[in-house]
C-alpha positions in Angstrom: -64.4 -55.0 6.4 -67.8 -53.4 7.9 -68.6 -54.8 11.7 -71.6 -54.8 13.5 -71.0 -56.8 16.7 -74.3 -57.1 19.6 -73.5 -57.9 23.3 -74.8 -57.5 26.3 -78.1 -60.0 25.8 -78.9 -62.4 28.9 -81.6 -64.7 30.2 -83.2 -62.3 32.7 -86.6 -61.9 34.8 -89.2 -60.2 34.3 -89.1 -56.6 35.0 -85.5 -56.8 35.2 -83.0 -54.4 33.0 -80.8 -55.0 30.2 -78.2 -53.1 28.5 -77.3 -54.1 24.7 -74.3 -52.5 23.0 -73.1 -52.9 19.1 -69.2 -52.0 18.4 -69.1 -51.4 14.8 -65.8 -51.0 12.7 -65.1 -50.8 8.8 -67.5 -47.9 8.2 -67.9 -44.1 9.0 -70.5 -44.7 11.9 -70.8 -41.3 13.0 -72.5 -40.8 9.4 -74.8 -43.3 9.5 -78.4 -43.4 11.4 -78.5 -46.3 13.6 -81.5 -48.6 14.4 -82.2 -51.9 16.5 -84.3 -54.9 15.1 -85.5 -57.8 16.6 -87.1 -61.0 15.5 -88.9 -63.1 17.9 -89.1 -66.8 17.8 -91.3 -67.9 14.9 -91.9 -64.2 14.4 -90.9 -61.4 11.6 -88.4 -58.5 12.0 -89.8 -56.0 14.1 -88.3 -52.2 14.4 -87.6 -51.4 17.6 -86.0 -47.8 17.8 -83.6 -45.7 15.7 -81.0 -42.8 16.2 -80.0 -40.0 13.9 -76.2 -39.6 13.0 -75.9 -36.3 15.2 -77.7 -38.2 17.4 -80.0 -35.8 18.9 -83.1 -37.2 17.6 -84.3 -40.5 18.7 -87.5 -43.0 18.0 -89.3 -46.0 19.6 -91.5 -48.5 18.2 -95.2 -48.6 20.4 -93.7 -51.3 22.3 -90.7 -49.6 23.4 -92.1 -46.1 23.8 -91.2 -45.5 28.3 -88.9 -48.6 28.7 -86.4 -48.4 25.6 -83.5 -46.0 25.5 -81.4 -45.5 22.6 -77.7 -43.8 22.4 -74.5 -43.5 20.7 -71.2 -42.7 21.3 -69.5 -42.1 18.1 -66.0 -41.5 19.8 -66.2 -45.3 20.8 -68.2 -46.6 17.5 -71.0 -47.7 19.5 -74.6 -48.3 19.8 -76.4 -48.8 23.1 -80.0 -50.3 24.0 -81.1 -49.7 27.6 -84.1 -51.9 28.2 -86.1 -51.5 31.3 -89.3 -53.2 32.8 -88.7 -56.0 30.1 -91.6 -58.2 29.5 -91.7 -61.8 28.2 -92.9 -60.2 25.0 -89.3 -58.6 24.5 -87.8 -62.3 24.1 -85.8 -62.0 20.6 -82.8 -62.0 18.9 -81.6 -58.4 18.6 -79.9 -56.4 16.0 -78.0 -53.6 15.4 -78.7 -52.2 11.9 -77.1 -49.1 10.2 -79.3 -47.5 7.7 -78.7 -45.4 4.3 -80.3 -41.8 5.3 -80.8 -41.2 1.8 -82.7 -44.3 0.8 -84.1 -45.6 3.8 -81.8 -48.6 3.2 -80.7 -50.7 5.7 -77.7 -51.8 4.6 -75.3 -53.2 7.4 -76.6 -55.9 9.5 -74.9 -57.6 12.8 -74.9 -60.9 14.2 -77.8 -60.3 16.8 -78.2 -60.8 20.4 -80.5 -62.7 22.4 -82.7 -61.5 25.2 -84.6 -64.2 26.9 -87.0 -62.9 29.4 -88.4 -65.6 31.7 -88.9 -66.5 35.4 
């Protein structure tokens, strides 16, 4: 049984932090590049940032470029989102998606997490 479960999402100010973890099981996670997604309310899925499976190269989406920070700790089976500076803008459910390096698939999907960025 593959397992991708987000935490860490909270109503929060803006300019305030948030951390966002995934805890995945059923699966060989350390094989597997690792990505977050977000949809925003009446919006489309949006690509936020990804991580290789050696995890030593990392990406951002424009929006996320200075304020976004993804990691992994593959001794745990996790996947962490450090979010900075957030904006209103950054309101949306987010996922944690692992993708097929081979064909650009993204083939297991969590439940999501929602950041709500308001004052």
């Amino acid at each position: 049984e593959v397992q991708l479960v987000e935490s860490g999402g909270d109503l929060v100010q803006p300019g305030g932090s948030l951390r966002l973890s995934c805890a995945a099981s059923g699966f060989t996670f350390s094989s597997y590049y690792m990505n977050w997604v977000r949809q925003a309310p009446g919006k489309g899925l949006e690509w936020v940032s990804a991580i290789n499976s050696g995890g030593g190269i990392t990406s951002y989406a424009d929006s996320a470029k200075g304020r976004f920070t993804i990691s992994r700790d593959d001794a745990k089976n996790t996947l962490t989102l450090q979010i900075n500076s957030l904006k209103p803008e950054d309101t949306a459910v987010y996922y944690c998606v692992a993708m097929d390096g081979s064909s650009d698939t993204w083939e297991y999907w969590g439940q999501g997490t929602q950041v709500t960025v308001s004052s």
